[in-house]
N, C-alpha and C positions, 0 to 999 in steps of 0.2 A: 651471786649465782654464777655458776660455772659450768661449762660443758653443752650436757644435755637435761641439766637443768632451765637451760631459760627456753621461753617457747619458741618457736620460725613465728614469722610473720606474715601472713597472706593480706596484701592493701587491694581489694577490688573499685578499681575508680570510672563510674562513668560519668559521660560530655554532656554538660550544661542539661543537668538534670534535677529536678525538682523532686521529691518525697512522690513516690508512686508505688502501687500495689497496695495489696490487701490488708498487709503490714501499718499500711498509714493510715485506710479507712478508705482507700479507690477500689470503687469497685469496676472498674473498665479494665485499669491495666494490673497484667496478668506477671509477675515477678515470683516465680514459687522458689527459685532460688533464694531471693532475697526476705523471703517469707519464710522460710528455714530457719535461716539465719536470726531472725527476730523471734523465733520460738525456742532457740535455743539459746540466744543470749542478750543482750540489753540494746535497748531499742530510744534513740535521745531524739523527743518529738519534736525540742525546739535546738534546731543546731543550725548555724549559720557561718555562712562563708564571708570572706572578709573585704572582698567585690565583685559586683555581679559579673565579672566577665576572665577568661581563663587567664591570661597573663599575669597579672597581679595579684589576682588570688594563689596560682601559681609558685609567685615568689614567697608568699608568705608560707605554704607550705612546706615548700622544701627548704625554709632560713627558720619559720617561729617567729618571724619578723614581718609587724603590717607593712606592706610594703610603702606607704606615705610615710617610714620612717627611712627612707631612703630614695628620694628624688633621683631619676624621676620612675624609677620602678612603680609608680601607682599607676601610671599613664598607662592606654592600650593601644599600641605597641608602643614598647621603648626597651632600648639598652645600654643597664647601668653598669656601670664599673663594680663587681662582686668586691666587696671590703672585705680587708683581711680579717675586721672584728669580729668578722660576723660566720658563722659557722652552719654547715649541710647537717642533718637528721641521719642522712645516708652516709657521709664519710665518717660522722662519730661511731656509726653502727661499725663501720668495717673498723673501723678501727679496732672495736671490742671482740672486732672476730668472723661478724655477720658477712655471709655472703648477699651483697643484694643488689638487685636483678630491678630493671622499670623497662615497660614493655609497653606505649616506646613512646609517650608524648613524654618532651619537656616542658618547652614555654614559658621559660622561667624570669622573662623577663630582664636579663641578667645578661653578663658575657660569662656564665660559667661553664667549664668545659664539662661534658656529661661524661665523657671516657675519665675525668681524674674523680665524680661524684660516685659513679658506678661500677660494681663489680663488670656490669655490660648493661647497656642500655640501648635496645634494639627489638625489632619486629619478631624475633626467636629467642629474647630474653626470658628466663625458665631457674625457678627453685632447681631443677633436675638435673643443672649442671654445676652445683657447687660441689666444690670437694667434701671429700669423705669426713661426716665428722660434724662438718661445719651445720649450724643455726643459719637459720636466711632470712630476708625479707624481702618478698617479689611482690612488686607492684604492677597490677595491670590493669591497663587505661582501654577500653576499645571504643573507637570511635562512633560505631553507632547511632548514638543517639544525638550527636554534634547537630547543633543549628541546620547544617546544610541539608541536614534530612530532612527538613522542610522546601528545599527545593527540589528534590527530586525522588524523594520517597509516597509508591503509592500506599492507597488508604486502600487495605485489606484489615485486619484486624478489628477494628470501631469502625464504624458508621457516624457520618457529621453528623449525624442525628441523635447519637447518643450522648455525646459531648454537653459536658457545661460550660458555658460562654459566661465568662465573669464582669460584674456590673459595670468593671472601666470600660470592656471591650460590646462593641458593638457588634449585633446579632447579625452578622454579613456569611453567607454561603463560603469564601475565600478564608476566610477565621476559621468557622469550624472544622473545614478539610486539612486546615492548619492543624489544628487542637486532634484531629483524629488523627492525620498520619501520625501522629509521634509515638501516637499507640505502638505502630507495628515496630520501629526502633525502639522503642521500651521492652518488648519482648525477643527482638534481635538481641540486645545485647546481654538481656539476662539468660539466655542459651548458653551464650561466652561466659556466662560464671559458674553454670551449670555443669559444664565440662570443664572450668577447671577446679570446681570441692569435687567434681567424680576423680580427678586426676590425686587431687591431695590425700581422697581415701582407698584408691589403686596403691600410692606409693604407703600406704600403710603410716600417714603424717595427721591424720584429723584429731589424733587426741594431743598433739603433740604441738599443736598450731594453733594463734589466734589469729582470727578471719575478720578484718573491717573493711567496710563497704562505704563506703561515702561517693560525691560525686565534688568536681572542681566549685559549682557556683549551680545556680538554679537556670530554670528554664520551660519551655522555650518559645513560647507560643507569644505572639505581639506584650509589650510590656512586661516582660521579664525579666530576662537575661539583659544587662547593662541598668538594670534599674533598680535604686535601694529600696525597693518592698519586699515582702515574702518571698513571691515569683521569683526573687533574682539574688536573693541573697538564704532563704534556707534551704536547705541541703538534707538526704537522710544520711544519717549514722547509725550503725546498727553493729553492734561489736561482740564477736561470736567469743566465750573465753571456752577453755573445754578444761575438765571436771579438775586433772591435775593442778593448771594452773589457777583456779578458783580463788587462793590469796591476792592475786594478781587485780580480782575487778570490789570492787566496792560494793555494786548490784549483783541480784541473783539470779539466771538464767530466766527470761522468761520479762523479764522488769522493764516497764516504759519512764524512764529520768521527763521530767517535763521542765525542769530549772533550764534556763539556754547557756549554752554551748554554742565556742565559736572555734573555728578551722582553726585558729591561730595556737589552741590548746594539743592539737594532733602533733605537730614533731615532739613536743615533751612527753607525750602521750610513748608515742614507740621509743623514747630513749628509757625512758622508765619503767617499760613494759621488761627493756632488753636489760635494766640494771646498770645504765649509763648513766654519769649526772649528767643533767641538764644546764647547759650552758646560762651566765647569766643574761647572755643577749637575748634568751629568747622570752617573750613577752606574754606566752601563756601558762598553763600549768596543766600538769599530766590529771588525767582524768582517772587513768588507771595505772597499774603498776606497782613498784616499791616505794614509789616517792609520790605516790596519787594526792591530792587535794579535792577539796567540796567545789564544784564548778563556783564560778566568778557568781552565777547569772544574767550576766550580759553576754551582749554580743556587740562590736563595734564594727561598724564596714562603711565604704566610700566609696564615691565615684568620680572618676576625674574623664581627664579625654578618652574619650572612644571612637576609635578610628578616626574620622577626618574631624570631629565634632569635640568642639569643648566643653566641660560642665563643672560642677564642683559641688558635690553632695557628701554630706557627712551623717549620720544616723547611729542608731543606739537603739537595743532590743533586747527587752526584760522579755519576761517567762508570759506577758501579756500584751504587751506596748511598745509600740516600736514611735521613733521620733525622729523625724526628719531635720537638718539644715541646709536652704538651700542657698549656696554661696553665687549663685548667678540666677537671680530670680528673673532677672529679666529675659533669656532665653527659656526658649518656651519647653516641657518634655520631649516633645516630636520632632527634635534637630533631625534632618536627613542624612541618616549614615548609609553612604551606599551597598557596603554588602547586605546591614539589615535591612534594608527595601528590597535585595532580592526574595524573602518571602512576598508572595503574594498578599498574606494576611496584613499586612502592612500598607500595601499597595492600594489595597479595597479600602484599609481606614482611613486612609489619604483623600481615596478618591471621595467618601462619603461625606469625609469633612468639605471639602471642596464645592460639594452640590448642595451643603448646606441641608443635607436630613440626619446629622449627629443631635441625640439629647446633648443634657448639662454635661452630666458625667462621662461620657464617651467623646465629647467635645474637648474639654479638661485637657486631653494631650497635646494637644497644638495652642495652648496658650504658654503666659508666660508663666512661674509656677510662685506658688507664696512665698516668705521667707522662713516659713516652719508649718511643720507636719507633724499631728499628732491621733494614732490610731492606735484605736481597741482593738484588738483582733478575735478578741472573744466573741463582742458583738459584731464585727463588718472585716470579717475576714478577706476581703476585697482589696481593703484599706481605702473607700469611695470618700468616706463621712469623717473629713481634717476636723479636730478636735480643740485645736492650737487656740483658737479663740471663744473658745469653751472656756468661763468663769467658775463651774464646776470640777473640769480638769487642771486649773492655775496650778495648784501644787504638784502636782503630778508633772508638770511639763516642765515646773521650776526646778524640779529635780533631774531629772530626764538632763535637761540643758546644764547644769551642774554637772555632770558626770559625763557629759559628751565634750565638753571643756575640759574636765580635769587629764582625759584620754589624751585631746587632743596635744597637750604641753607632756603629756607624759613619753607620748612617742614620737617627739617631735617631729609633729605632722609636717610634711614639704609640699601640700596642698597647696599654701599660701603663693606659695614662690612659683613665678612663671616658669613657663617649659623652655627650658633651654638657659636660664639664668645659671652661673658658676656656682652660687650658693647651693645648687640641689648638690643630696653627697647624703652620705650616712652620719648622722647628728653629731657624735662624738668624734668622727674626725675634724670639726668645722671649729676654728676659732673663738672664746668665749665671746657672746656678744656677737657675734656676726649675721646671727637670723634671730633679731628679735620680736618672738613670737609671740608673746603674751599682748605686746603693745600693737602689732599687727592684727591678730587675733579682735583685738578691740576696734581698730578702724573697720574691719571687714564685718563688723559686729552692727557697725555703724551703719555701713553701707549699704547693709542687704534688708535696710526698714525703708528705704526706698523716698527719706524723709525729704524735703527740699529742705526746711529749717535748719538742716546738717550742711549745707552748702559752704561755708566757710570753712569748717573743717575741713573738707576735702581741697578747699584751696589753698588754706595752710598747710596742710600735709604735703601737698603738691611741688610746695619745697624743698621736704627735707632731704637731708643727705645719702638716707640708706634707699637704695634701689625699690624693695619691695613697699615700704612704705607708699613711696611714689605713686609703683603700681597700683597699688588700694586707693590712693585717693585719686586717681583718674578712671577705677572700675568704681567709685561711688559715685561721680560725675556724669559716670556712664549711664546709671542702674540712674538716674533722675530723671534722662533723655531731654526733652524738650525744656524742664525746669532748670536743666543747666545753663543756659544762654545765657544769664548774667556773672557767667564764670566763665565768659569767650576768650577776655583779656590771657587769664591765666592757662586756661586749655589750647589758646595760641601758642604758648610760651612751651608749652609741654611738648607741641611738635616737634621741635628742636631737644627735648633731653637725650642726654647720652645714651639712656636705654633704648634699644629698642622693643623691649617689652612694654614702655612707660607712652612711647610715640604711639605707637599700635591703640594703647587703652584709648590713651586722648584724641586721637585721631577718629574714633568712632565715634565718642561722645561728642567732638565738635560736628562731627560730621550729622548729628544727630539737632541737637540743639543750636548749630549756625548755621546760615544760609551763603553757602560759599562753599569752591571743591576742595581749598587748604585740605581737610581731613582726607578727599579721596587720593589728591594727589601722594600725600604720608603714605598709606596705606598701597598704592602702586607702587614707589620705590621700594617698600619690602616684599612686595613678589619676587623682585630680583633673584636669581639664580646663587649673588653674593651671599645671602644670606643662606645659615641651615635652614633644613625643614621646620623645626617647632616656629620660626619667625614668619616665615610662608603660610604657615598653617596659620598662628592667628590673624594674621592680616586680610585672610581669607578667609575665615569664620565673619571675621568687621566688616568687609563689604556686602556678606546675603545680608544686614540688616539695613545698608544704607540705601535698599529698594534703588531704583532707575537711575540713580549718584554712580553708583558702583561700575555704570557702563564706561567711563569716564578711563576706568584701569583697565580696559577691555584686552590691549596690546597684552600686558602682562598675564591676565589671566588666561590668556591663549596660551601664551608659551607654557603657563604655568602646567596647562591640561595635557602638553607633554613631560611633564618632569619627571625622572626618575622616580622621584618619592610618589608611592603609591597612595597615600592620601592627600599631597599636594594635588596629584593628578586628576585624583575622583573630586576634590572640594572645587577646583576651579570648572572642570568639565560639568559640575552640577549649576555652580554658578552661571557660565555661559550659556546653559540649554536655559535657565530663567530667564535673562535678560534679553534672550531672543526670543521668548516666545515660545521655545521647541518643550518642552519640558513637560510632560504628564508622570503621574505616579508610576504605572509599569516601562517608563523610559529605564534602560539600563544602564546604570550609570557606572554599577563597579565594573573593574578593567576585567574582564574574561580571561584576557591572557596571564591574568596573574592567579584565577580562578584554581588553578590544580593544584597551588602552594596553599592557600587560606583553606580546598575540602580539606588539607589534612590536619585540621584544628586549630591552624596559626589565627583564627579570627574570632 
């Protein structure tokens, strides 16, 4: 294609938004923009983002690359060294001529310069200043509907009252003020799209342009957004094509795709749309275009650190079933991230839990979590009713787990490898043999059954020579707690390894399973200031579980609560107000002063 043969691109993106409007089957929130759009073009009911949270969803967007295939880009917040192998959606486009415009988040996770990505990228980025001639693709992102409009957006629109309260979350007055205001940013920011298809059919461009809407990740209401369910990982896609370019979509104006679809398929999507090849770095396939393919039907996505709090979840989403792995069962869902405790819906589940009037299922958050998840969503669109140990669902999850493995070697996931270890990097710059993943893969396979009978393992692992390994078998030491103590010998021994990712592990399972401060003293010398932040940080995630031990590093996690790094800051200042006593749910733990960077999406 050439010229004014190929179509402009209009990308409408909103903030940690979930499938809404009448389009989806909501009958509260009011999106007529986006309801257009699905009446005139193809509507994909099951599309998923690739982690529940903006940054690393982020990078995958603008690379086509899960971001666990590039340590530590899957982390929320972090920034990776941008590889040369690896290539922009947006600079291939200019390359072929595209002018194109993002108006105006990045957050890409990355140190990538947005002035070498972008024709411009900025708060007055606009189709309507390319030169004469030129094809474009303007992406605009408006904030609106970001998390934080849960802190200070009033409920005009819905009424708590008309809200549905989902069977995880508990039926508290602070939930549903939650669950409504998001209404009135739902219709804020479809305005913002509103005016700009009236703009794209001003400049005499709507037959001449295709119009996709998506949002970064899901959201936003208590358990969503950071968590691999529904709520936090699908997303709507709605892909307007107009009559000329009609060869271009596969569907026919008007058509709902129910096969799932993942975020990761959208940059091959627009280079194919524009008649680019598609690089082979990039890890999905064009949906639509000259080079379109029949969706995967999956969707793959993960969760690792979030803000001050560690996790490690891996999942997999057919057109029915979604499948959890949880790599740290012994931490419970409801780690304390400070900014997400600035909703109050949060605040109220805390406090509920607390006073001890949570049922099962609304309780479920604050414990530790299983090591597999397995949900219908046909029947328990909630995802309350874990399936995993359902002898009628075996095959179905044997496969599931099949294909969540074969993903995981595929891209090679940097999940494994701790935050801050050398090994994280983009796979094929690294060494043959140097992150051996399959054999790791296997000990963390081990580890997260929680078995004691497995205790040897982990003490001969505890051995060997490659770092991560290490790490695995003192996080399966760990995940046994109290069962570990006839592995004291050897989790002594680990205090002293040269890692400090490896001392950190062992250091809380001794701290756990021996009666003695050896583990908290470990665990105070990496508060040190000597160390980076990811070493701080998990040494500080290890003391909130070693309870009234933990006072022991008291000096340090003072100093810590001034440190620069802003989740070094909030995870010790959380830790101190516990150990003293001061500490209730609406205590405000995130830094304020850092508040006017994170409203503008960075969280």
């Amino acid at each position: 294609m050439t010229g004014a043969s190929r179509p402009n691109i209009l990308w409408l993106m909103s903030e940690d938004c979930s499938p809404h409007g009448a389009a989806y089957g909501d009958v509260l929130g009011r999106m007529p923009a986006i309801d257009r759009l699905a009446r005139e073009g193809v509507l994909f009911e099951q599309a998923f983002c690739t982690a529940p949270v903006c940054a690393p969803s982020r990078f995958s967007l603008i690379t086509g690359v899960h971001a666990a295939s590039h340590g530590p880009a899957q982390h929320m917040r972090a920034v990776s060294p941008f590889p040369d192998a690896l290539d922009t959606y947006a600079e291939l486009l200019r390359e072929a001529g595209y002018y194109c415009t993002n108006n105006a988040k990045t957050d890409y996770n990355t140190d990538l310069d947005k002035d070498a990505v972008w024709d411009e990228s900025s708060a007055t980025a606009h189709w309507r200043d390319r030169p004469d001639g030129a094809p474009f693709l303007a992406v605009f992102n408006p904030m609106d509907t970001h998390e934080s409009a849960l802190f200070h957006e009033p409920v005009t629109t819905v009424s708590p009252e008309q809200v549905r309260v989902p069977e995880f979350l508990p039926d508290l007055p602070e939930i549903r003020a939650d669950l409504a205001r998001y209404y009135t940013a739902i219709e804020k920011v479809d305005r913002v799209f509103t005016r700009l298809l009236r703009e794209l059919e001003e400049d005499g461009l709507w037959e001449d342009t295709v119009v996709l809407y998506s949002s970064d990740h899901g959201g936003v209401g208590p358990r969503s957004k950071r968590f691999c369910y529904d709520e936090g990982l699908r997303v709507p896609l709605v892909v307007r094509v107009p009559a000329r370019f009609a060869h271009l979509s596969p569907w026919r104006p008007g058509e709902r795709v129910t096969t799932a679809v993942s975020h990761i398929d959208l940059a091959p999507t627009l280079l194919s749309l524009a008649d680019v090849r598609v690089p082979a770095s990039m890890q999905g396939r064009p949906l639509l275009g000259r080079a379109a393919e029949p969706p995967a039907g999956l969707a793959f996505g993960g969760r690792d650190r979030m803000g001050e709090r560690y996790d490690f979840v891996r999942t997999v989403r057919d057109e029915r079933y979604r499948y959890l792995r949880n790599y740290a069962p012994h931490r419970p869902y409801g780690q304390h991230v400070a900014y997400m405790w600035m909703a109050r819906g949060y605040q109220a589940w805390e406090a509920a839990h607390l006073a001890g009037t949570l049922d099962e299922p609304t309780d479920r958050f604050f414990r530790p979590k299983p090591a597999e998840e397995l949900y219908d969503l046909a029947e328990d669109p909630d995802e309350t009713h874990n399936l995993a140990d359902d002898p009628r669902h075996a095959e179905r999850l044997a496969t599931l787990r099949d294909l969540l493995d074969a993903h995981l070697l595929r891209v090679n996931d940097n999940g494994f490898i701790p935050e801050g270890s050398p090994l994280q990097g983009y796979g094929p710059s690294r060494e043959p043999g140097a992150y051996p993943l399959r054999e790791v893969m296997a000990l963390a396979a081990t580890a997260i059954t929680r078995d004691p009978a497995n205790l040897a393992t982990f003490v001969t692992a505890l051995t060997d020579a490659h770092e991560v390994i290490r790490y695995w078998a003192a996080q399966g030491l760990l995940m046994l707690g109290a069962d570990a103590a006839p592995a004291a010998t050897a989790l002594e021994t680990a205090l002293d390894d040269p890692s400090a990712h490896v001392r950190i592990a062992a250091a809380e399972a001794y701290g756990l399973a021996v009666d003695g401060p050896r583990g908290v003293v470990v665990l105070a010398q990496a508060l040190s200031p000597e160390h980076p932040p990811p070493i701080r940080l998990q040494a500080l995630n290890a003391l909130v579980y070693l309870g009234t031990d933990a006072a022991l590093a008291e000096d340090g996690l003072t100093a810590a609560a001034d440190a620069d790094h802003p989740g070094v800051r909030s995870a010790a200042r959380y830790l101190l107000l516990r150990l003293r006593g001061d500490y209730t749910p609406d205590t405000v733990v995130f830094d304020n002063d850092h508040f006017d960077a994170q409203h503008t999406g960075l969280v």
